[in-house]
TIDO-972609 format. One record per residue (C-alpha): residue in one letter; x, y, z; residue number from 1. Coordinates in pm, 1 decimal, padded with zeros to 6 digits. Each point is the difference from the previous one (the first is absolute). Layout:
BEGIN
+------+----------+----------+----------+-----+
! rest !        u !        v !        w !  nr !
+------+----------+----------+----------+-----+
!    a !        X !        Y !        Z ! NUM !
...
+------+----------+----------+----------+-----+
end
This chain:
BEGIN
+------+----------+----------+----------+-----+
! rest !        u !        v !        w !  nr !
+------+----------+----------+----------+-----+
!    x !  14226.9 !  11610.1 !  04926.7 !   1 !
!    x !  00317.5 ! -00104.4 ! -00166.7 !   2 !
!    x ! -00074.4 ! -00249.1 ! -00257.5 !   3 !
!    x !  00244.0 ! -00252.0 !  00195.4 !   4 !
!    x ! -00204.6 ! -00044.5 !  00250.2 !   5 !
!    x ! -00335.8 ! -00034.0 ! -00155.8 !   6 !
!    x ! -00126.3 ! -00272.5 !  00166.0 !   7 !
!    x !  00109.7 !  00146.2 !  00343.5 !   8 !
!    x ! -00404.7 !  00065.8 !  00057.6 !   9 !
!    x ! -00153.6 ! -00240.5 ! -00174.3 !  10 !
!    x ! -00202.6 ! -00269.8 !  00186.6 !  11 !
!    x !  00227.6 ! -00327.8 !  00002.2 !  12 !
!    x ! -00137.3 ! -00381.2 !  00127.9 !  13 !
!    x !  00219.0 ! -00127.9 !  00287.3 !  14 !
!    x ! -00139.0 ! -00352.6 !  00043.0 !  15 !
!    x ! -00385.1 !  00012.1 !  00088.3 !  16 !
!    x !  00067.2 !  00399.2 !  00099.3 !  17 !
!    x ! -00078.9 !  00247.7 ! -00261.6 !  18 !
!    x !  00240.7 !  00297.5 !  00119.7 !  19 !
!    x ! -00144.3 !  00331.4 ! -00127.4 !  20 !
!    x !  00389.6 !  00091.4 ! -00108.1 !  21 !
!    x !  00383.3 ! -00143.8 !  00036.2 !  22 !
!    x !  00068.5 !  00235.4 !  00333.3 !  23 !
!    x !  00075.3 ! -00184.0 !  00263.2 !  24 !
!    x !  00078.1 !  00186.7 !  00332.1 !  25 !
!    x !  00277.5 ! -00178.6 !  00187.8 !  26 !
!    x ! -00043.7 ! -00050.8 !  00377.5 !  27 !
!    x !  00165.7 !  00258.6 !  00247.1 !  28 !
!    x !  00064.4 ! -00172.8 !  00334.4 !  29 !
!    x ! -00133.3 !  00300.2 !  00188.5 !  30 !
!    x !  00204.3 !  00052.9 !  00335.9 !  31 !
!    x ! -00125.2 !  00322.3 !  00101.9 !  32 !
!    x ! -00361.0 ! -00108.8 ! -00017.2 !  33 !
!    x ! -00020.4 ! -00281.7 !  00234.4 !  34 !
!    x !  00113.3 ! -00016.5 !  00354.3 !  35 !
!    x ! -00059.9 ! -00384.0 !  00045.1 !  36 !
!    x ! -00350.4 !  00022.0 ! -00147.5 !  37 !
!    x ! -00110.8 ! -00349.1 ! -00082.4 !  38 !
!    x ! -00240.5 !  00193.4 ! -00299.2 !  39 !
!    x !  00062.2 !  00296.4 ! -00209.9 !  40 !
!    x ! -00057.3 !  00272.0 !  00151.9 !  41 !
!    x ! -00237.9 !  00269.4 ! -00167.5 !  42 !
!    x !  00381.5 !  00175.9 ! -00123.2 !  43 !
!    x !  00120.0 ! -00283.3 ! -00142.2 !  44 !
!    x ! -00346.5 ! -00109.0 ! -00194.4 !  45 !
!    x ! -00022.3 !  00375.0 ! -00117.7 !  46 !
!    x !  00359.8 ! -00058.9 ! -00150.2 !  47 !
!    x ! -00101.5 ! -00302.4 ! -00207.1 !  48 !
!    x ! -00346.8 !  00112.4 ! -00048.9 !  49 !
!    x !  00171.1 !  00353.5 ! -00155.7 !  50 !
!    x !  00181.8 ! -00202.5 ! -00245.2 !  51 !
!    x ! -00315.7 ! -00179.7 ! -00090.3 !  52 !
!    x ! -00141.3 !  00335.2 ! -00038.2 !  53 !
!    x !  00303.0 !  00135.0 ! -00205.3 !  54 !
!    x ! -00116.1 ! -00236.4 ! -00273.5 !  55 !
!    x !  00231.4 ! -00321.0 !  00038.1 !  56 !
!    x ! -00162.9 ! -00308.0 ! -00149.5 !  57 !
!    x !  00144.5 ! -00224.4 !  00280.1 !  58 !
!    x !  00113.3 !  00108.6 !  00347.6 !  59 !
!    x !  00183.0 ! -00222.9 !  00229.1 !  60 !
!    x !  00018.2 !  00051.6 !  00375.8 !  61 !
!    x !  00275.0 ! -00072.8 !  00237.1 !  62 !
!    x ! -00043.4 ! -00248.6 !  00176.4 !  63 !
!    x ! -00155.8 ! -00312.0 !  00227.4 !  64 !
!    x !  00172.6 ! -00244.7 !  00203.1 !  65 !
!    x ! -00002.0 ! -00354.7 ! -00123.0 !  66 !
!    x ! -00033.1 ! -00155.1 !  00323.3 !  67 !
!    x ! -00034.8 !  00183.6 !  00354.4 !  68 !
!    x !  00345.8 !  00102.4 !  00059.4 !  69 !
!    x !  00080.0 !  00305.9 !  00254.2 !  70 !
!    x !  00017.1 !  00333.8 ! -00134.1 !  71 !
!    x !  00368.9 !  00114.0 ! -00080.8 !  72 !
!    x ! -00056.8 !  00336.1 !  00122.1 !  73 !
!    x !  00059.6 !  00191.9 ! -00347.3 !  74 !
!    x ! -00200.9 ! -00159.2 ! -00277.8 !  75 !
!    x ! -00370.9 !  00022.1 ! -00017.6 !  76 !
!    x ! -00092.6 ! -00341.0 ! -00066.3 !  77 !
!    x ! -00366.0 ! -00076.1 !  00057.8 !  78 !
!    x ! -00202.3 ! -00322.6 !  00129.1 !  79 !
!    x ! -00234.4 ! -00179.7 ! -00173.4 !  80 !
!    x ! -00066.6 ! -00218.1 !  00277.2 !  81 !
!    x ! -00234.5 !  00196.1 !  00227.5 !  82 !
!    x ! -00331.8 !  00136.7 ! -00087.8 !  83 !
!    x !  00022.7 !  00348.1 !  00089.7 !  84 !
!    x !  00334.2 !  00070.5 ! -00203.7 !  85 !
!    x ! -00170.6 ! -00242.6 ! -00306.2 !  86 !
!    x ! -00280.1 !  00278.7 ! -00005.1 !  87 !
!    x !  00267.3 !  00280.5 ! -00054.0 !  88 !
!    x !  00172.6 ! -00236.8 ! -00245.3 !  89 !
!    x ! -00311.3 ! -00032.6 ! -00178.3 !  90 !
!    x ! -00099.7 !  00377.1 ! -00037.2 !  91 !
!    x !  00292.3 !  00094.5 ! -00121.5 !  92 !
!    x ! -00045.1 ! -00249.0 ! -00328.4 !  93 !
!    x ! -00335.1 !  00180.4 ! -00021.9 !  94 !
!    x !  00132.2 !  00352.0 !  00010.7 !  95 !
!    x !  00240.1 ! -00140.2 ! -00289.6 !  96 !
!    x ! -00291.1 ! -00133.0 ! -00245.5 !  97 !
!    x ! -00201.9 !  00313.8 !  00104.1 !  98 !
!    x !  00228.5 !  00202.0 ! -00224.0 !  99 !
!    x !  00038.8 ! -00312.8 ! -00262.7 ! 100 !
!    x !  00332.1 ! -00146.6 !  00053.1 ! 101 !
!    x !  00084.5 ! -00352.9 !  00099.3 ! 102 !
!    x !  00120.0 ! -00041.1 !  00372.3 ! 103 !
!    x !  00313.6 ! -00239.0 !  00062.9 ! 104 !
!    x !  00169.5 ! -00047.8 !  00299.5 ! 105 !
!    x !  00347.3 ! -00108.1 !  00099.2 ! 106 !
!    x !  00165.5 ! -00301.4 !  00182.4 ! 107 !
!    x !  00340.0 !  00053.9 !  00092.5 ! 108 !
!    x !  00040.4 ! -00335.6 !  00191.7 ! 109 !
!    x !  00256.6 !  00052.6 !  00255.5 ! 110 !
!    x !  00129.7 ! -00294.9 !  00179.5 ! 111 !
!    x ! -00058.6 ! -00053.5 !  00425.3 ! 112 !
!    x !  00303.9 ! -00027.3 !  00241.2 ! 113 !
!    x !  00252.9 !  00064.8 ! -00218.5 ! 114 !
!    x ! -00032.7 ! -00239.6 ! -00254.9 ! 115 !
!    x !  00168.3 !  00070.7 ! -00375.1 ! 116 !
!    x !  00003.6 ! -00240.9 ! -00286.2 ! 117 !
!    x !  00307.2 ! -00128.6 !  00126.3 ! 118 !
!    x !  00258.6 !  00057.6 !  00188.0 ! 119 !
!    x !  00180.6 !  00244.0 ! -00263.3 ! 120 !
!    x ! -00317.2 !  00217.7 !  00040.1 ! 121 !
!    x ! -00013.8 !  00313.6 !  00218.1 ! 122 !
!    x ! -00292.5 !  00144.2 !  00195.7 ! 123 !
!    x ! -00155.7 !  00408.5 ! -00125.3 ! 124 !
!    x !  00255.4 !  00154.7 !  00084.2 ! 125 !
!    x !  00226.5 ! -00166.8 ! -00272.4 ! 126 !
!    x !  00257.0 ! -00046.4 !  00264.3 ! 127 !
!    x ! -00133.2 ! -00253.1 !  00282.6 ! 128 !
!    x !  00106.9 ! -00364.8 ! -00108.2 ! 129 !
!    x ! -00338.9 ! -00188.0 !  00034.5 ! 130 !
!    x ! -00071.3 ! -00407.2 !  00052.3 ! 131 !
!    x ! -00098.7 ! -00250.1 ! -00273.2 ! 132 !
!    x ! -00385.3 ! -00054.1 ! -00001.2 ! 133 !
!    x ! -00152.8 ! -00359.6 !  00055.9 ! 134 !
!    x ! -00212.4 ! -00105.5 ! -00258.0 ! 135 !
!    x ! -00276.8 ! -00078.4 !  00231.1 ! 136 !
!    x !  00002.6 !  00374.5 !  00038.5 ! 137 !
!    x !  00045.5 !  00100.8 ! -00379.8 ! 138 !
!    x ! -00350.4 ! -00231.7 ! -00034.6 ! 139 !
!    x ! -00155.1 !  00249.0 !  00262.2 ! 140 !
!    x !  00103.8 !  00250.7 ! -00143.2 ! 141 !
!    x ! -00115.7 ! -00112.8 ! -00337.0 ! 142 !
!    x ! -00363.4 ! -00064.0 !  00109.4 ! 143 !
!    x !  00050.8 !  00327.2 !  00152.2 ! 144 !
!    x !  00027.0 !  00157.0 ! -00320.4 ! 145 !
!    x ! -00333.9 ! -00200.1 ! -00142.8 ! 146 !
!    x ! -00260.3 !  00100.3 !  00283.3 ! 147 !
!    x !  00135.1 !  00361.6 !  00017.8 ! 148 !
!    x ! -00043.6 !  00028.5 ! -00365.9 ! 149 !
!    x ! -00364.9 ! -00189.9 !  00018.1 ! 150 !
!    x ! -00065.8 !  00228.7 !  00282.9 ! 151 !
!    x !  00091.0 !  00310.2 ! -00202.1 ! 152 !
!    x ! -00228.8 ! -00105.5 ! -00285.4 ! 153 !
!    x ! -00288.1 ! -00091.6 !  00279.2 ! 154 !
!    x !  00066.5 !  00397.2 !  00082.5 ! 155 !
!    x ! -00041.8 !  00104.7 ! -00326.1 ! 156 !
!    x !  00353.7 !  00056.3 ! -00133.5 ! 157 !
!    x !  00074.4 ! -00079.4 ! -00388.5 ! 158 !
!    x !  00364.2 ! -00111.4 !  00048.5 ! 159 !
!    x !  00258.9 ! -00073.0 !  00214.3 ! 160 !
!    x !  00366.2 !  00141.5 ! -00061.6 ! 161 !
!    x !  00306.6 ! -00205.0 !  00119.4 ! 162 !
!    x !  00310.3 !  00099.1 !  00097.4 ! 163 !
!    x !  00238.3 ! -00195.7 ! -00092.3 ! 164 !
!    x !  00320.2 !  00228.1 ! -00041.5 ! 165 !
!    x !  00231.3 !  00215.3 !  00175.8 ! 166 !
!    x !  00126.9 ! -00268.5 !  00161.4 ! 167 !
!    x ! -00270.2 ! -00019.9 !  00267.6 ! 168 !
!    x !  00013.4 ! -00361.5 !  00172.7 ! 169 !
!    x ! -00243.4 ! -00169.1 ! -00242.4 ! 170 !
!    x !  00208.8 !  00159.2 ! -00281.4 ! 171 !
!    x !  00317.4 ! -00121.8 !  00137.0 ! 172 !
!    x ! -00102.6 ! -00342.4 ! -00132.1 ! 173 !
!    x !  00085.4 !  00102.0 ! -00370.5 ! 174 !
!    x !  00332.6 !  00092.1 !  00063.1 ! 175 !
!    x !  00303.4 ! -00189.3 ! -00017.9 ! 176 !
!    x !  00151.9 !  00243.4 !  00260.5 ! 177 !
!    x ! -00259.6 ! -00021.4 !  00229.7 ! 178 !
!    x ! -00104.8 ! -00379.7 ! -00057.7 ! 179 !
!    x !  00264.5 ! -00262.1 !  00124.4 ! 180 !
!    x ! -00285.5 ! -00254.3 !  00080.6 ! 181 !
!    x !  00060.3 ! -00353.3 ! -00041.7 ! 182 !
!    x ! -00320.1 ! -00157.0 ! -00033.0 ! 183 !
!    x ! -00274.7 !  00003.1 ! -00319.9 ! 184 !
!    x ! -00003.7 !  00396.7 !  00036.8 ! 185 !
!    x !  00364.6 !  00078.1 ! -00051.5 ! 186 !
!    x !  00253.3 ! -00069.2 ! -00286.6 ! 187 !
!    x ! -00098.4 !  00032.5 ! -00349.7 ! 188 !
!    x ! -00240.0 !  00236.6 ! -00109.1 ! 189 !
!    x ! -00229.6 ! -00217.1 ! -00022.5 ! 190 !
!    x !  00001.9 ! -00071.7 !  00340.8 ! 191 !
!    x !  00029.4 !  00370.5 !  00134.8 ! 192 !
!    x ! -00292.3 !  00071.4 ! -00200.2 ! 193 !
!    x ! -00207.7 ! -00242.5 !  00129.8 ! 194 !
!    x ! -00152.7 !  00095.8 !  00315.4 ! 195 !
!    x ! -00104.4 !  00303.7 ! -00191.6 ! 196 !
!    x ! -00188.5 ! -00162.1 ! -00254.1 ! 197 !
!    x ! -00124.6 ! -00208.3 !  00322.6 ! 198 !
!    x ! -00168.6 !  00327.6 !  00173.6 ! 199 !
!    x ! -00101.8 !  00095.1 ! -00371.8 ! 200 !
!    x ! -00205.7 ! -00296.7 ! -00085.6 ! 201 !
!    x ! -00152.5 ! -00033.5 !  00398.0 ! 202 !
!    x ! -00134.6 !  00346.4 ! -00086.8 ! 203 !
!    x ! -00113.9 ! -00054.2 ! -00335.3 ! 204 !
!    x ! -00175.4 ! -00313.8 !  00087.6 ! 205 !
!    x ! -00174.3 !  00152.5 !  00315.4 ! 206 !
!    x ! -00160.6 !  00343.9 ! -00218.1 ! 207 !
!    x !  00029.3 ! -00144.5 ! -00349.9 ! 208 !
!    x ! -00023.0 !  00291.6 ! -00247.9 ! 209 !
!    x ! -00194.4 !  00223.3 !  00225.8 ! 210 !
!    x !  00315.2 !  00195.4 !  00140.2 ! 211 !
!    x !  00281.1 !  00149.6 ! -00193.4 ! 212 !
!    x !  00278.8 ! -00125.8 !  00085.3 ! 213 !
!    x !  00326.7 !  00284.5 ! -00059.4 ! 214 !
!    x !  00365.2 ! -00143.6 !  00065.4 ! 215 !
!    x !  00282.4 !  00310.4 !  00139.2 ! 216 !
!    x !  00322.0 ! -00180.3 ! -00055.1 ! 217 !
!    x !  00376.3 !  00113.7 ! -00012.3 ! 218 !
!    x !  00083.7 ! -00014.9 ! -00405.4 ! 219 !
!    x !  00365.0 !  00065.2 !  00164.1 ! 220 !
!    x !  00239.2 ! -00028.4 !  00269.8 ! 221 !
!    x !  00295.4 !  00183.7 ! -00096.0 ! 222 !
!    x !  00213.0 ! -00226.2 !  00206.2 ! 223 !
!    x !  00227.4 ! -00249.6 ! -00125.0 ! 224 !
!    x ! -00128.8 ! -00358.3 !  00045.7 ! 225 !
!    x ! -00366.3 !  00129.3 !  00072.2 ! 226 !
!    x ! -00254.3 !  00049.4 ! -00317.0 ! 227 !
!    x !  00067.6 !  00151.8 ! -00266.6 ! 228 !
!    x ! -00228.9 !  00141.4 ! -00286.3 ! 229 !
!    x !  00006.2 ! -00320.4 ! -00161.9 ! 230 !
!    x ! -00072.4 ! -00147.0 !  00279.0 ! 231 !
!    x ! -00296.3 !  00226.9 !  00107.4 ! 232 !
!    x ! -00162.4 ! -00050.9 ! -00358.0 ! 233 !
!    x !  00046.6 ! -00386.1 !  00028.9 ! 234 !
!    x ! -00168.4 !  00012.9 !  00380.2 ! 235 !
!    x ! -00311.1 !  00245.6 ! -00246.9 ! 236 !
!    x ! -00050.0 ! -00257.6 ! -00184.3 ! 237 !
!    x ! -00004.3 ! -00245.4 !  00273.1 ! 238 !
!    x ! -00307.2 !  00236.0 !  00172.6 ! 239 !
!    x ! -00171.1 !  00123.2 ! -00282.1 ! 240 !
!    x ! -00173.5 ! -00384.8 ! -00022.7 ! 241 !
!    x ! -00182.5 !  00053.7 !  00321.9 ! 242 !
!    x !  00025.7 !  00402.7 !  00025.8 ! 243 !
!    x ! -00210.3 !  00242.8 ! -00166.0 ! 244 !
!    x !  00208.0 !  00280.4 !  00004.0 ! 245 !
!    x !  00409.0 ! -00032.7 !  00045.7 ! 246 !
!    x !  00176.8 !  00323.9 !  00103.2 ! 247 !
!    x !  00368.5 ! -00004.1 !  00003.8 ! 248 !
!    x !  00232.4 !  00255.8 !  00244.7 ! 249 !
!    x !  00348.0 !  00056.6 !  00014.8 ! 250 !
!    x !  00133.5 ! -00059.3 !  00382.3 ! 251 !
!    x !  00348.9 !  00021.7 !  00162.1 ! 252 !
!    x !  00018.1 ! -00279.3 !  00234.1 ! 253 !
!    x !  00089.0 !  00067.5 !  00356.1 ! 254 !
!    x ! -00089.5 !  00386.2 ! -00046.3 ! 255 !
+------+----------+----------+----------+-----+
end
């Protein structure tokens, strides 16, 4: 192996964790292997379980709902509210640490009926205008966030990943272009940080260091008024206090 890389396989401490190397196998939202399932399906644990297999040191899956929303009719996105899919939920962590590897498991947090950060905000598609969201829901939302994450560790999951980028409604928070809120979460930095930082401390104090806690953010807009790299490194920081592992992406908003 090129010297540059070295430490590639070498075992490395995240947290409590000891990972048996650096790999970490990003999720794949896997739309061909679920037609509505509320579990994985025996395709779709194969898939992770092959990357397992393959060597990685950590594999996250894709992904659970937060709260039990309807099914959007393209994204596999599995429940962790009902025994029978739990049981599929909680094989598939087995079939991970069968081959070694860590299992991790996504929350992408989508927003119910329609709501965005703000007004600003758009829905998936990038083009659908959405509607501010009441704080009495962002606090749902938030202990949403804790109990699935306590319920993934109860499952036997190592770590949680959350999205927080590509200007998904959660994300849209961080932006100035998507955050025209005039209340505590909107304004400064400071303030479009915060709820944030809010879901990241509910979670850490619900599973302590038990879980790994991975951050996917958007380093970069590319848009005028929206953030910028210095931006993105500044909102690192911010997560890297409460976050184990901080991975920044590039994203075009409204693409």
């Amino acid at each position: 192996m090129d010297t540059e890389y070295k430490h590639v396989m070498q075992p490395v401490r995240v947290g409590r964790h000891l990972l048996k190397n650096r790999i970490i196998a990003a999720p794949v939202t896997l739309h061909s292997a679920s037609n509505g399932e509320i579990y994985p399906t025996e395709a779709a644990m194969n898939f992770f379980v092959q990357r397992a297999k393959a060597g990685a040191g950590l594999v996250v899956c894709a992904g659970v709902k937060l709260l039990p929303v309807g099914d959007d009719g393209e994204h596999a996105s599995w429940d962790i509210y009902r025994h029978n899919a739990m049981n599929r939920l909680a094989e598939l962590a087995e079939r991970i640490h069968f081959y070694g590897a860590a299992a991790s498991m996504e929350l992408i947090g989508i927003f119910e009926d329609g709501y965005t950060a703000s007004a600003s905000g758009t829905l998936m598609d990038g083009m659908t205008r959405g509607r501010e969201i009441p704080v009495s829901e962002m606090m749902r939302y938030k202990e949403g966030y804790a109990h699935a994450a306590q319920m993934l560790m109860e499952l036997g999951y190592d770590g949680i990943l959350l999205h927080f980028g590509h200007s998904i409604p959660v994300a849209q928070f961080l932006s100035p272009l998507t955050n025209s809120r005039t209340d505590q979460y909107g304004g400064s930095f400071e303030n479009r940080v915060r709820y944030l930082v809010e879901i990241l401390t509910a979670i850490r104090e619900r599973v302590g260091d038990k879980l790994i806690i991975e951050v996917r953010m958007s380093a970069s807009e590319f848009k005028a008024g929206g953030i910028d790299i210095e931006e993105g490194l500044k909102i690192a920081e911010v997560f890297k206090q409460y976050a184990d592992i901080v991975k920044k992406t590039t994203y075009l908003q409204g693409f």
